[in-house]
C-alpha positions as CSV (number, residue, x, y, z in Angstrom):
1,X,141.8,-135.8,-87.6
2,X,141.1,-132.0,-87.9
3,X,139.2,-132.7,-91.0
4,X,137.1,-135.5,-89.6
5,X,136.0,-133.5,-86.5
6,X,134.9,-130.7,-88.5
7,X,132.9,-133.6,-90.8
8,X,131.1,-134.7,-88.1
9,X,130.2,-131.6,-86.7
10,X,128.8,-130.1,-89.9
11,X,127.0,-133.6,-90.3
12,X,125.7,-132.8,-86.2
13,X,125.0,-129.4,-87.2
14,X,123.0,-130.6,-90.5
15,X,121.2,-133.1,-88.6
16,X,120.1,-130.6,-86.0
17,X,119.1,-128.3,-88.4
18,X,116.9,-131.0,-90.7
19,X,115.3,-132.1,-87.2
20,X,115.0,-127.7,-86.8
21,X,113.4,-127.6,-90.6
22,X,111.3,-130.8,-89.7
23,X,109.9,-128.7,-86.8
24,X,109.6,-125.6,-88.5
25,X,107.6,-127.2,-91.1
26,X,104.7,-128.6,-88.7
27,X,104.9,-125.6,-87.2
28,X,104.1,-124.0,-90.9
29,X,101.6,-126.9,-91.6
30,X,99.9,-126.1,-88.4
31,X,99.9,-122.1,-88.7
32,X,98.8,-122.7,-92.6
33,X,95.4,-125.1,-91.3
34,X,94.7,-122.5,-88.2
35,X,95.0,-119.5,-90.8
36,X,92.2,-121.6,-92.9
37,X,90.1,-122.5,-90.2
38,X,90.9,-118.4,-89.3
39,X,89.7,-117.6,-92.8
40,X,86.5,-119.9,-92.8
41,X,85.8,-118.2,-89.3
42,X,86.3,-114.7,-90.9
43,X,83.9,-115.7,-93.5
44,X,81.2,-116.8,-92.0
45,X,81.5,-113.9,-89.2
46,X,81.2,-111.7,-91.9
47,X,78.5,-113.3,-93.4
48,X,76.6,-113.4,-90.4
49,X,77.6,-109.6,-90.0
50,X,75.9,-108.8,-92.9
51,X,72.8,-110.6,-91.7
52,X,72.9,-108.8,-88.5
53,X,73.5,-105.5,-90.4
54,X,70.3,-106.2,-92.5
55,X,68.2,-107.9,-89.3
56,X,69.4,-104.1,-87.5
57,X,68.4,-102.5,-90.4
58,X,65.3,-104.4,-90.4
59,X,64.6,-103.8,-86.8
60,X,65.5,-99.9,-86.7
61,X,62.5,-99.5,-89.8
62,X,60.0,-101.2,-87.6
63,X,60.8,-99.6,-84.5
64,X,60.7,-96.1,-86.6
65,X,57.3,-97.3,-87.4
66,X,56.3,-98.4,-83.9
67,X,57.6,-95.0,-82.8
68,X,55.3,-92.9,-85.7
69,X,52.8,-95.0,-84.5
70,X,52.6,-94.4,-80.9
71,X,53.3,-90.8,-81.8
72,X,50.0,-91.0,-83.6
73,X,47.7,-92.5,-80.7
74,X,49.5,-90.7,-78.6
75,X,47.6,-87.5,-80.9
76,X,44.7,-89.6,-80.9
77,X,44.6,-90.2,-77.2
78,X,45.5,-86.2,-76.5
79,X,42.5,-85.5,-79.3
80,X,40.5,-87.8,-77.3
81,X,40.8,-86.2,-74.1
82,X,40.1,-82.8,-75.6
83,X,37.2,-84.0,-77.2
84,X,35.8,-85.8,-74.3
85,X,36.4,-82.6,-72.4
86,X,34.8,-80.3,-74.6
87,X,31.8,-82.9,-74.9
88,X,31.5,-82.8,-70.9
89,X,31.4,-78.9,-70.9
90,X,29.1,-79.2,-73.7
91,X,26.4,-81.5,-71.8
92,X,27.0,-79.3,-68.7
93,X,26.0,-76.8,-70.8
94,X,23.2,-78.9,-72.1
95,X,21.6,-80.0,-69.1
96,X,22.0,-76.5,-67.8
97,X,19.6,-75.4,-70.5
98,X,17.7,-78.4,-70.5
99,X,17.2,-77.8,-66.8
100,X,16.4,-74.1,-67.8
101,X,13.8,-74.9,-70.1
102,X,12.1,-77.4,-68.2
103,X,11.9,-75.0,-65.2
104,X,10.6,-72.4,-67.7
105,X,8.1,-74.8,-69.2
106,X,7.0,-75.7,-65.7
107,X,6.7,-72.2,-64.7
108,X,4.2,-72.0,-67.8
109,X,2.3,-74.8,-66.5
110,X,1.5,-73.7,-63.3
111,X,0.8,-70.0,-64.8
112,X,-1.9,-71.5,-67.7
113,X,-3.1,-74.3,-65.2
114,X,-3.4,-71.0,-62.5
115,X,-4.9,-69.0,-65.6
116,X,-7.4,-71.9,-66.1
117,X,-8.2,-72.1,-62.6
118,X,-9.2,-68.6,-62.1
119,X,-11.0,-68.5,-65.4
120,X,-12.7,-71.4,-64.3
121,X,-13.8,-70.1,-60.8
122,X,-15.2,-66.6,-62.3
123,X,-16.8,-68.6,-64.9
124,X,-18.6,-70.7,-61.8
125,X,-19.3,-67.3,-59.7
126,X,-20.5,-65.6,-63.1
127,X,-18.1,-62.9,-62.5
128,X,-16.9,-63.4,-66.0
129,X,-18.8,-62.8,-69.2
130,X,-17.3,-64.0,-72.4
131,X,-18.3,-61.5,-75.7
132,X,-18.0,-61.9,-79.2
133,X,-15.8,-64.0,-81.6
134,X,-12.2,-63.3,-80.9
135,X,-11.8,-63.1,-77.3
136,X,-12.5,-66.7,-76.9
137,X,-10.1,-67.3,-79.9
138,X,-7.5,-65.0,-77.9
139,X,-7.9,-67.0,-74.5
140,X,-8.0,-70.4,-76.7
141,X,-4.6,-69.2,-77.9
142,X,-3.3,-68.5,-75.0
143,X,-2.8,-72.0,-74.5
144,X,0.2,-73.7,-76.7
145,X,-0.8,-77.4,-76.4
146,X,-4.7,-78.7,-76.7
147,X,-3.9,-80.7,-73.5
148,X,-4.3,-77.8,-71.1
149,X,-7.6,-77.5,-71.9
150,X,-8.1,-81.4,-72.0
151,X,-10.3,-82.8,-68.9
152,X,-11.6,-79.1,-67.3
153,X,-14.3,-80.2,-65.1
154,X,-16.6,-77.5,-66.4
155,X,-20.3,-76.6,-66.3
156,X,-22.7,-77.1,-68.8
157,X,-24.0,-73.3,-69.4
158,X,-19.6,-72.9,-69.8
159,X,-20.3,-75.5,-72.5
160,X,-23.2,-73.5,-74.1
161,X,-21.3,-70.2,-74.5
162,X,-18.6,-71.8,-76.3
163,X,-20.6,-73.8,-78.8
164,X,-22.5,-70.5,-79.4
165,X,-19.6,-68.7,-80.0
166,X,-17.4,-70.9,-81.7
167,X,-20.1,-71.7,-84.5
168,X,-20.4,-67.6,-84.4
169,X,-16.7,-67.6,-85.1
170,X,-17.0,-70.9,-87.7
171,X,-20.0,-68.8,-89.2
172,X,-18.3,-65.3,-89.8
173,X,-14.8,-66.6,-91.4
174,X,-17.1,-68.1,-94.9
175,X,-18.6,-64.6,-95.1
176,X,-15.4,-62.9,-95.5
177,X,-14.2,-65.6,-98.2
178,X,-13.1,-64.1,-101.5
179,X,-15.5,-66.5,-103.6
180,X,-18.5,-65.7,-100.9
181,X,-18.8,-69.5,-100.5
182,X,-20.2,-71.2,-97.7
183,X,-16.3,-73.7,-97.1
184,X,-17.1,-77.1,-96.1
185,X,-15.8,-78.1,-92.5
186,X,-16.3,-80.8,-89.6
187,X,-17.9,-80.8,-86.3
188,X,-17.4,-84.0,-84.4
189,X,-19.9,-84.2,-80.9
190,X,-19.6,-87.0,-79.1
191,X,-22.3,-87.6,-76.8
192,X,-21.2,-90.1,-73.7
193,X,-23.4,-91.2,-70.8
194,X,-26.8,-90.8,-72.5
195,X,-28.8,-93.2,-70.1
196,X,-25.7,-95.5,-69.9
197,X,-25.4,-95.8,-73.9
198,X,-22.5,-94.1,-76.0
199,X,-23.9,-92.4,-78.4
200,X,-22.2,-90.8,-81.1
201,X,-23.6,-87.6,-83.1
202,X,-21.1,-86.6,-85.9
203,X,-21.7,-83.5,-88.3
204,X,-20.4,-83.4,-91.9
205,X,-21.3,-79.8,-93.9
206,X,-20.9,-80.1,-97.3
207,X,-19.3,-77.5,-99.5
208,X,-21.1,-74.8,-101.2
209,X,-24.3,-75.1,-102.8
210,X,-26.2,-77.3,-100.2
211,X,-23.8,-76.1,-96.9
212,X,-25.7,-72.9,-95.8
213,X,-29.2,-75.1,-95.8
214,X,-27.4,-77.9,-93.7
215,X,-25.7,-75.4,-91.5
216,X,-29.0,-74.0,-90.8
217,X,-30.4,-77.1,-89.9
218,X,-27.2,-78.8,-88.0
219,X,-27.0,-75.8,-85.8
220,X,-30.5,-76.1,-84.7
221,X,-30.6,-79.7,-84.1
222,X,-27.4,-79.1,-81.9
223,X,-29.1,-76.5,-79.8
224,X,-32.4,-78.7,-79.9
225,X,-30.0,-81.3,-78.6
226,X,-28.7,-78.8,-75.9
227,X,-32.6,-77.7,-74.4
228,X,-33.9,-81.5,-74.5
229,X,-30.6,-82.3,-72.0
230,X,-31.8,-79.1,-69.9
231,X,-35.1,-78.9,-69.6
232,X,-35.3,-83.2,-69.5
233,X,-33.2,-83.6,-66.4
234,X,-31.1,-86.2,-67.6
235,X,-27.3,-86.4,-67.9
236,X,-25.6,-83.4,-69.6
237,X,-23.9,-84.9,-73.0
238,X,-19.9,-85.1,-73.3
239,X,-18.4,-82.2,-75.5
240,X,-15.5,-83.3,-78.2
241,X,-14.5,-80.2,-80.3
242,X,-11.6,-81.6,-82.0
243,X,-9.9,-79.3,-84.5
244,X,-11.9,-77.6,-86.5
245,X,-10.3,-76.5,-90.2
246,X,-11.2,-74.2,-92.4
247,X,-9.8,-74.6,-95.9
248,X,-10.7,-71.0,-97.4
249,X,-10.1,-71.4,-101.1
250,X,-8.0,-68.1,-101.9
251,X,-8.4,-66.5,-105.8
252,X,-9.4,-70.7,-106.4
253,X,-6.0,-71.9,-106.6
254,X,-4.5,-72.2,-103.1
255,X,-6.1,-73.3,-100.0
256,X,-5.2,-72.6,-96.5
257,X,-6.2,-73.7,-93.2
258,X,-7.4,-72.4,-89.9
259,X,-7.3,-74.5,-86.8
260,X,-9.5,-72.5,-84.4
261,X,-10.7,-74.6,-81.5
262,X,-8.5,-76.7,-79.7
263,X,-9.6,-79.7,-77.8
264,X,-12.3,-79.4,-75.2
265,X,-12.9,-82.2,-72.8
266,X,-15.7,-81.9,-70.4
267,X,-16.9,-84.4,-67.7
268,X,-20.2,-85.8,-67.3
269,X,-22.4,-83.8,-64.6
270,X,-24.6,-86.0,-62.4
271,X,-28.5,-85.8,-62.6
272,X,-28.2,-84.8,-58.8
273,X,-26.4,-81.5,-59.4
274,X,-28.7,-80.5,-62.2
275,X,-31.2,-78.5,-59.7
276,X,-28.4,-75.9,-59.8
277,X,-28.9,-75.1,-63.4
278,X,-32.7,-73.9,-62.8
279,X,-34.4,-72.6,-65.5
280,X,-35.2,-68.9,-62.5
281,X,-31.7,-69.0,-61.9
282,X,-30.5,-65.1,-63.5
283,X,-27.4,-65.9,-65.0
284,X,-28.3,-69.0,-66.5
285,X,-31.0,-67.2,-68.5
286,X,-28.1,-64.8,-69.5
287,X,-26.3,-67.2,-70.6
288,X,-29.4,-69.0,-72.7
289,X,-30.1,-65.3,-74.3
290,X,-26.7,-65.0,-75.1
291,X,-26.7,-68.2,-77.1
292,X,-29.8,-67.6,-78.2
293,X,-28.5,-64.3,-80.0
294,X,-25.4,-66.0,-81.4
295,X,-27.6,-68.2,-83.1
296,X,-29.6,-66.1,-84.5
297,X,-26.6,-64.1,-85.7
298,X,-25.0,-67.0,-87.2
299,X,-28.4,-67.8,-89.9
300,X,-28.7,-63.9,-90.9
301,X,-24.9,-64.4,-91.6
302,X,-25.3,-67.0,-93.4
303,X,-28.0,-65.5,-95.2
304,X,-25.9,-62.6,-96.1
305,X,-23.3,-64.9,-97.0
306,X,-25.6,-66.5,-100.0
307,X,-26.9,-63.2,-101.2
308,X,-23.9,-60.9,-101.5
């Protein structure tokens, strides 16, 4: 009896302990599948680890070269601004001297236009008597641009002293010449409001042999020109001087050249005013003589010119 109580106990215990085992082992199956599914997990976190390692690294180089490049615009922008500071000083500066200069120009203006003026007015009065060669050349210098002495509303004698001196002035430069040649030049006269037709008079000198003859006889058709348009009371002819060059030949290799005369504009004078310029009138026949001897000078000097 002992022995078949202990029997079926051990054969209770065995049977709990293969139902234990049986339990232990789904228990082991189940552990084993969630340490593979663990394991796959493990894997593929770790593979996408090393995708995210290499995306960071990937990110942290392109935001090292977003940084170096904002810190490079942000030296352009700074370079910029200094720059575009420094160029608004400089055009303050600029227009400061622009301003300056235009002021200073200006200034000049109204002191040749006032020069002009009085010049102009003692001319008129006869206060003022112009000599020799080079003071008109020094008063014709005087002036920087040919357009200050561009439309003087002048009078006619005014006109006749500077023709006779300039072709005084023309006349004595070939004498001094190295090779004592008579240089070729060019007159241009213009003559406007001859009885309502423009008529144009132009004046070529050829060079040396043949230039003293035509001088001669240029120079007295242009003061023939002058005393038909005086002393036949019609309208006083239209004056061009425009830049008269000398080409001086120096040793006979080089040439130079000598603009003398800058250009002379002066207006038409109506028949109506011509009783003014009366042939009794004192200073007019001054001014006649005066001409009168610079043409005269100007053929002995060309005369002296051919034989020295």
């Amino acid at each position: 009896m002992d022995l078949s109580r202990k029997l079926n106990k051990a054969t209770d215990e065995n049977l709990k302990m293969k139902t234990v085992n049986n339990t232990l082992t789904k228990e082991v199956s189940t552990y084993k599948q969630m340490i593979l599914t663990k394991d796959k997990a493990l894997e593929e976190s770790q593979i996408n680890y090393t995708k995210c390692a290499k995306e960071l690294n990937r990110l942290r180089t392109e935001f090292r070269q977003l940084e170096e490049q904002t810190l490079q615009l942000k030296m352009e922008m700074e370079s910029c601004a200094n720059t575009k500071d420094k160029e608004k000083i400089q055009i303050k500066e600029l227009s400061a001297e622009i301003m300056n200069l235009v002021n200073k120009h200006k200034k000049a203006d109204e002191d040749k236009l006032s020069f002009l003026h009085s010049v102009y007015q003692r001319l008129l009065a006869g206060l003022t008597v112009l000599f020799f060669f080079y003071p008109l050349l020094s008063v014709l210098q005087l002036m920087d641009h040919p357009q200050y002495l561009y439309n003087i509303d002048c009078s006619f004698f005014i006109s006749i002293i500077l023709i006779a001196i300039s072709i005084s002035i023309i006349l004595i430069v070939p004498f001094f010449s190295r090779d004592r040649k008579i240089i070729s030049f060019l007159y241009i006269i213009s003559f406007l409001h001859f009885n309502n037709i423009d008529h144009f008079f132009s004046l070529f000198l050829i060079d040396r042999s043949f230039s003293s003859f035509i001088s001669i006889i240029l120079i007295i058709s242009l003061y023939f020109l002058i005393l038909i348009s005086l002393f036949h009371n019609i309208d006083c002819p239209f004056f061009i001087f425009y830049n008269i060059d000398f080409f001086i030949s120096i040793n006979r290799s080089s040439l130079s050249s000598f603009p003398l005369i800058a250009l002379l504009h002066f207006h038409n004078i109506d028949r109506r005013s011509l009783h003014f310029y009366n042939i009794d009138h004192p200073f007019f026949i001054s001014i006649i003589l005066i001409a009168l001897l610079h043409f005269f000078i100007s053929i002995i000097l060309i005369i002296l010119s051919l034989f020295l």
